[in-house]
TIGUMAR-957316 format. One record per residue (C-alpha): y negated, z negated, x negated; residue in one letter. Coordinates in pm, whole numbers, padded with zeros to 5 digits, always signed. Example, Ala and Ser with C-alpha at 12.3 -4.5 7.8 and 13.67 -1.06 7.14 Angstrom:
+00450-00780-01230A
+00106-00714-01367S
***
This chain:
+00000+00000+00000X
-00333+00118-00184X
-00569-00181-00253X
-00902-00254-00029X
-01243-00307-00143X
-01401-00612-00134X
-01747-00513-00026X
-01741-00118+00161X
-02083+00002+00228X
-02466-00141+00176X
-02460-00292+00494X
-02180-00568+00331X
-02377-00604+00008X
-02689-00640+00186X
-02602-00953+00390X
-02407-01038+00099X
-02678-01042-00073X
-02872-01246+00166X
-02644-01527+00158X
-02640-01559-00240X
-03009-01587-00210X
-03052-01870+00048X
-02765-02048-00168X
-02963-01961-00482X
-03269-02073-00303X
-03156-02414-00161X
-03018-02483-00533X
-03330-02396-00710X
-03560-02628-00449X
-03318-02938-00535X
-03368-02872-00901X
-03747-02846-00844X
-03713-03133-00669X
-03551-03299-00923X
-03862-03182-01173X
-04135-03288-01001X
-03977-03639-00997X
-03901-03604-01375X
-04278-03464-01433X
-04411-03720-01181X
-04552-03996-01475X
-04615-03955-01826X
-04326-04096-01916X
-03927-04091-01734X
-03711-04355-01797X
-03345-04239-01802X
-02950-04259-01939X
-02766-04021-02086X
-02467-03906-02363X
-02534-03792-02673X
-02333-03424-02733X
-02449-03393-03070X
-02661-03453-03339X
-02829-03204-03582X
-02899-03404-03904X
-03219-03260-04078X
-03161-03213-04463X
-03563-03212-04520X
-03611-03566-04713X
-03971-03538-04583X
-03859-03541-04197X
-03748-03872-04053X
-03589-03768-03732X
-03221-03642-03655X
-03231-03404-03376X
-03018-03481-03048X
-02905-03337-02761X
-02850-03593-02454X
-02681-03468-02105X
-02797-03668-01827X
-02718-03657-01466X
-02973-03370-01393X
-03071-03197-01694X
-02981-03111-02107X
-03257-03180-02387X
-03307-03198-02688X
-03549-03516-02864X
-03556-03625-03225X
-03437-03947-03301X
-03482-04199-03594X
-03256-04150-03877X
-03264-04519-03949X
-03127-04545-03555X
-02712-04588-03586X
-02581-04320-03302X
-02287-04094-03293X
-02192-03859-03056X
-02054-03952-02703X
-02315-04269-02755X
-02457-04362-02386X
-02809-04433-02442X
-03108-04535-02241X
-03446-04364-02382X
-03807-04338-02229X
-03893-03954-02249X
-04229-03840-02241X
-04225-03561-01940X
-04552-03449-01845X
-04550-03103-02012X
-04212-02992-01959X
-04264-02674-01696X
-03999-02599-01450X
-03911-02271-01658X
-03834-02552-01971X
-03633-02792-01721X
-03410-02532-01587X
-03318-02402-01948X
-03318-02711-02154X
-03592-02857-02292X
-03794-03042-02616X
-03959-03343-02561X
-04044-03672-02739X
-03851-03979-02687X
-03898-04378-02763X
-03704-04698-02661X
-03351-04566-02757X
-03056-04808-02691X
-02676-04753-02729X
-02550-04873-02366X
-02185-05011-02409X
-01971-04868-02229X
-01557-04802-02212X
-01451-04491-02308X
-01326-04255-02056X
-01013-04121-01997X
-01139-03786-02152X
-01277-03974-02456X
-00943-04167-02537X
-00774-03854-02574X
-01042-03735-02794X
-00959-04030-03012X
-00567-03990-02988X
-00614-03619-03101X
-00858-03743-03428X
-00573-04005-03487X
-00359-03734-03575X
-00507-03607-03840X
-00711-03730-04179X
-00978-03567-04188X
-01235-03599-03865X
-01353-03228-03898X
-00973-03102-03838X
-00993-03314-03557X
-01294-03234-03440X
-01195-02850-03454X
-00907-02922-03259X
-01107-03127-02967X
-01342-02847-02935X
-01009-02606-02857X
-00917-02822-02609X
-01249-03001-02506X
-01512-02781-02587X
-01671-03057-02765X
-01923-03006-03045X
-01790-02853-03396X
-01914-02902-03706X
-02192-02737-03832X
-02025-02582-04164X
-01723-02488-03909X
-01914-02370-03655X
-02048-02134-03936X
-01717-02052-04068X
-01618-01922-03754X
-01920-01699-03718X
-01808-01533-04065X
-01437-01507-03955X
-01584-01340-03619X
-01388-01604-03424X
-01643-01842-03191X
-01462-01673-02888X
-01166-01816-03005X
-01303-02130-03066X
-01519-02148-02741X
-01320-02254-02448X
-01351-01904-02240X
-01124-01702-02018X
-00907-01628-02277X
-00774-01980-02273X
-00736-01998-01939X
-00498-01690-01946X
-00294-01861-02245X
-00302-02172-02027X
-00148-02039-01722X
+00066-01843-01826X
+00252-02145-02048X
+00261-02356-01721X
+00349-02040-01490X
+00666-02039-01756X
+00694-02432-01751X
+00675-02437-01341X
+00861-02120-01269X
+01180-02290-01434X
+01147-02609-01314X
+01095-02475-00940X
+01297-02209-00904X
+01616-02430-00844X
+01424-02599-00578X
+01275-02358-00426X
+01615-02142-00401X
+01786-02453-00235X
+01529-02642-00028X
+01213-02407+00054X
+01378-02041-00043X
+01117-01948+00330X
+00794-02010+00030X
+00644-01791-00156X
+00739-01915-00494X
+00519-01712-00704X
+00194-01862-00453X
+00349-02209-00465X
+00296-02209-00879X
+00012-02051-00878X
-00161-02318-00639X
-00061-02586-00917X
-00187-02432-01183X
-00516-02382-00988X
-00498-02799-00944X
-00428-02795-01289X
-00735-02576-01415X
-00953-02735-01189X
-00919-03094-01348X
-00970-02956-01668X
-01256-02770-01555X
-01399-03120-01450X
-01288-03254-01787X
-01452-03064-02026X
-01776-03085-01805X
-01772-02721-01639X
-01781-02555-01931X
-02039-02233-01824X
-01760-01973-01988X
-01469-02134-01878X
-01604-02207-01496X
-01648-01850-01502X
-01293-01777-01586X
-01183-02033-01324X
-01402-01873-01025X
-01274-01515-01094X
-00922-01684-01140X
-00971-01845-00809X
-01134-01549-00655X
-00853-01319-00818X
-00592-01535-00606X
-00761-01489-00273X
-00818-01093-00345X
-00451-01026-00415X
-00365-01228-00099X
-00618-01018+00062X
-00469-00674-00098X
-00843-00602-00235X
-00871-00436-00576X
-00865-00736-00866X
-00984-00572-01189X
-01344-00418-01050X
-01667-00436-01168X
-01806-00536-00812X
-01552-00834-00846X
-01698-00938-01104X
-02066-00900-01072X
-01986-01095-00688X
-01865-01401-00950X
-02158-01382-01148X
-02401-01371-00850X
-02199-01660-00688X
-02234-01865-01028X
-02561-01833-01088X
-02663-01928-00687X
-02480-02229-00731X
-02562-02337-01065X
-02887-02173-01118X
-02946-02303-01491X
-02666-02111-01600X
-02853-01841-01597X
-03011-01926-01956X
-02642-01994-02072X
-02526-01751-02333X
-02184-01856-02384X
-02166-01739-01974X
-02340-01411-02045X
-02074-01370-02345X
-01854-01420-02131X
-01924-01202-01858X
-01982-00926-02138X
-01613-00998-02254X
-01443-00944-01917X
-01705-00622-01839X
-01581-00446-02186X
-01227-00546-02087X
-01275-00345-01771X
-01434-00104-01890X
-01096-00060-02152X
-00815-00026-01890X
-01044+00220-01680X
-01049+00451-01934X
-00719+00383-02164X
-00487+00250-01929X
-00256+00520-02040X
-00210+00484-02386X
+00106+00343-02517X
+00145+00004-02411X
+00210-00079-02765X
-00057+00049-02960X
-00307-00084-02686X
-00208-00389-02753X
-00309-00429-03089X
-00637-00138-02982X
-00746-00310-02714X
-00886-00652-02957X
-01021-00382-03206X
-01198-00249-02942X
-01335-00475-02719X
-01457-00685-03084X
-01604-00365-03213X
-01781-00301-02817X
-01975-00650-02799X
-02050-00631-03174X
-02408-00473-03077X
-02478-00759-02818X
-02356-01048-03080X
-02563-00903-03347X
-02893-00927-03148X
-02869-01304-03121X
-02610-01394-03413X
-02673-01156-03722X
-02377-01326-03907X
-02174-01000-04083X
-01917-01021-04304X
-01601-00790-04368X
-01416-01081-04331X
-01480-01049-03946X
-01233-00762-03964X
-00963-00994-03932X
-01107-01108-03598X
-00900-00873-03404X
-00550-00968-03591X
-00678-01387-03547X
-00742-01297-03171X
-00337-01213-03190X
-00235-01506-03337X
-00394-01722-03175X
-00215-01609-02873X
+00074-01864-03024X
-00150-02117-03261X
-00305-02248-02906X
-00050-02346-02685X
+00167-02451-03009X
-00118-02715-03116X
-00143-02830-02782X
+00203-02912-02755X
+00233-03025-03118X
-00059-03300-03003X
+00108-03356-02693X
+00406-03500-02850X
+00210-03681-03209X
+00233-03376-03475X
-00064-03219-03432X
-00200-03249-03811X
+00114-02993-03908X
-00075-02721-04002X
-00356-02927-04168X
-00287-02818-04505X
-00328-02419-04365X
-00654-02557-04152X
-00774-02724-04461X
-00764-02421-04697X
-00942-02233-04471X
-01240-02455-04383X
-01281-02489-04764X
-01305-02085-04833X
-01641-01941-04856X
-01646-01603-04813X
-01964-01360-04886X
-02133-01314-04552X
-02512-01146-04493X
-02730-01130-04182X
-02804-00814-03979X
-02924-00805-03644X
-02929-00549-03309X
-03262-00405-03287X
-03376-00425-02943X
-03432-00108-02868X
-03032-00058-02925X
-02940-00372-02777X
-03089-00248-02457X
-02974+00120-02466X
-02589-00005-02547X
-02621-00244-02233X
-02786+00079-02047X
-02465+00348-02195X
-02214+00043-02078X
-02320+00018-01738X
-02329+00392-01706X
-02013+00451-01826X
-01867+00225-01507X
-01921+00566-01372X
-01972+00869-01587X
-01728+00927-01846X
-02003+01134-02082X
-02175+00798-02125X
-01827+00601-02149X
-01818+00879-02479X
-02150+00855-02575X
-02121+00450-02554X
-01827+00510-02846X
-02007+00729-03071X
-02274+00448-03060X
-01988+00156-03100X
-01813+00338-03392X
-02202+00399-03569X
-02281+00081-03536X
-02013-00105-03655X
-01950+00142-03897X
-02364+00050-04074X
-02346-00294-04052X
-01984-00322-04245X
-02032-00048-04491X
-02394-00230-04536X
-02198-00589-04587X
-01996-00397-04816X
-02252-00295-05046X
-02418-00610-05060X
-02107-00734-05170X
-02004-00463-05426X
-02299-00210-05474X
***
């Protein structure tokens, strides 16, 4: 039976349309709401966790830079370096508000800060397995590279870089990608330890529906746990969308699918609008739509390994306009994307069961190499025209060959450019 459409004529995306709004309108008057209150005095007294701190190297500056989450909004304040705080600290601080716009609220903010106290508090469940997973292993940034694959906690500055150089932050940042890996482990896990129950007390279910409704449970309370991550809540709405669209017998993998999900994000959480790692995202899953409309034929095979070369080489142009990192070391990106197709659900079941810190020595090694990296960057004028060629191609196949020419050029300058830096 062919697949419907979700949305059939103007008329749908019209009142479509009209609904997102009014959500996205309602959303944005509670967070203005929530401003003026903030902006209200000179000064807002408030609580909050500490998700990291940037420690300034300039001998001449005496503040650390923090970020603090609070109930309503994400900023950034210097603190004291002679104050004692780590991350996951619950503070109370004194902010002074009375020049932070709307526009500033909405994407994160700057603003001064006095009266900082740690507030003591219990850990949370969350937290303690933070702590059981650093317990594991020697040396806290292994540990902390391993809570940010599961937690999407903070990493380490010099890892965070590493990464960069190796090509590999979408690997590292908790993204659709792990949610595939994810369920498709406990889809394996479930379908074996259901499948004798279902065939002798509820063989009348759909099995397949039954799973998948647990793993949904299961994604949602890590959703919650890692504090709606904006890349991974993106994953889990199409996931969750995806479920209802095959019960529905409307066409999954389209690009109206998945600018609905990004129009339904954004109404409902209208300051992830100014998150990258959701507009990353969304540029991940695009290119990876765009790649089985146009080589869904080739040899199942050789797209496997062509479809990470490509999509890596396709958002290259849109990385390098706000990350210039380069290195030829980010070649390898493609063939790391593979393996880590196994590394992830290994480690978490290696830290499930107290041997996480087995491939330490191999983690170590590599967070100790520094290779040769140099910093180029998307102009804008061909940041904008690949986004324009991209969104063509959804349509015209010229542009789908024109966006190629541009992908291979590209990538092509800035490697053979990092090469003769290197060698030249």
């Amino acid at each position: 039976m062919e697949s419907l459409k979700l949305i059939n004529n103007k008329k749908e995306w019209f009142y479509l349309s009209l609904l997102l709004t009014l959500i996205l309108s309602l959303n944005i008057s509670k967070e203005y709401s929530f401003w003026k209150e903030f902006t209200s005095n000179e000064i807002y007294q408030t609580t909050g966790k500490i998700v990291n701190i940037y420690p300034k190297e300039n001998k001449n500056n005496l503040n650390h830079i923090a970020k603090i989450e609070t109930e309503h909004f994400t900023f950034f304040t210097p603190i004291p370096k002679n104050i004692l705080l780590k991350r996951t600290n619950t503070i109370s601080l004194i902010i002074v508000s009375q020049k932070v716009t709307f526009y500033d609220f909405l994407k994160g903010f700057f603003a001064p800060s006095f009266g900082i106290e740690v507030i003591p508090v219990s850990l949370t469940a969350v937290e303690n397995i933070y702590q059981m997973v650093l317990q594991q292993h020697q040396y806290q940034v292994i540990g902390d590279f391993y809570n940010t694959l599961f937690f999407a906690t903070p990493l380490d500055k010099n890892v965070q870089n590493l990464c960069a150089i190796y090509g590999i932050a979408h690997v590292v940042a908790i993204s659709g990608f792990h949610l595939s890996i994810i369920s498709v482990v406990l889809f394996f896990i479930l379908n074996l330890l259901y499948s004798p129950l279902h065939q002798k007390y509820f063989p009348y279910r759909n099995k397949k529906m039954d799973i998948l409704i647990v793993i949904t449970m299961v994604l949602f309370i890590y959703l919650v746990a890692i504090n709606l991550v904006p890349s991974f809540l993106r994953s889990f709405v199409m996931f969750l969308f995806g479920l209802f669209l095959l019960r529905s017998n409307i066409k999954l993998f389209s690009f109206g699918s998945l600018a609905f999900i990004v129009l339904l994000i954004i109404a409902f959480f209208p300051k992830l609008f100014f998150s990258l790692s959701l507009w990353f995202s969304v540029a991940g899953v695009f290119y990876i739509f765009l790649y089985m409309q146009y080589f869904s034929t080739l040899n199942k095979y050789f797209s496997f390994l062509f479809f990470n070369f490509w999509i890596f080489f396709a958002i290259n142009p849109i990385t390098h306009f706000f990350f210039g990192t380069t290195a030829l070391a980010q070649l390898l990106s493609p063939f790391i994307t593979i393996g880590f197709i196994v590394f992830y659900p290994l480690e978490l079941l290696l830290h499930l069961i107290g041997f996480g810190d087995i491939l330490d020595n191999f983690l170590e090694l590599w967070i100790t190499t520094e290779p040769k990296y140099t910093l180029i960057f998307t102009p804008i004028w061909l940041f904008g025209g690949h986004i324009f060629l991209s969104l063509l191609a959804i349509w015209y196949k010229f542009f789908f060959y024109l966006l190629n020419i541009i992908i291979v050029l590209f990538n092509c300058y800035i490697f053979l450019f990092a090469w003769l830096i290197y060698y030249g």
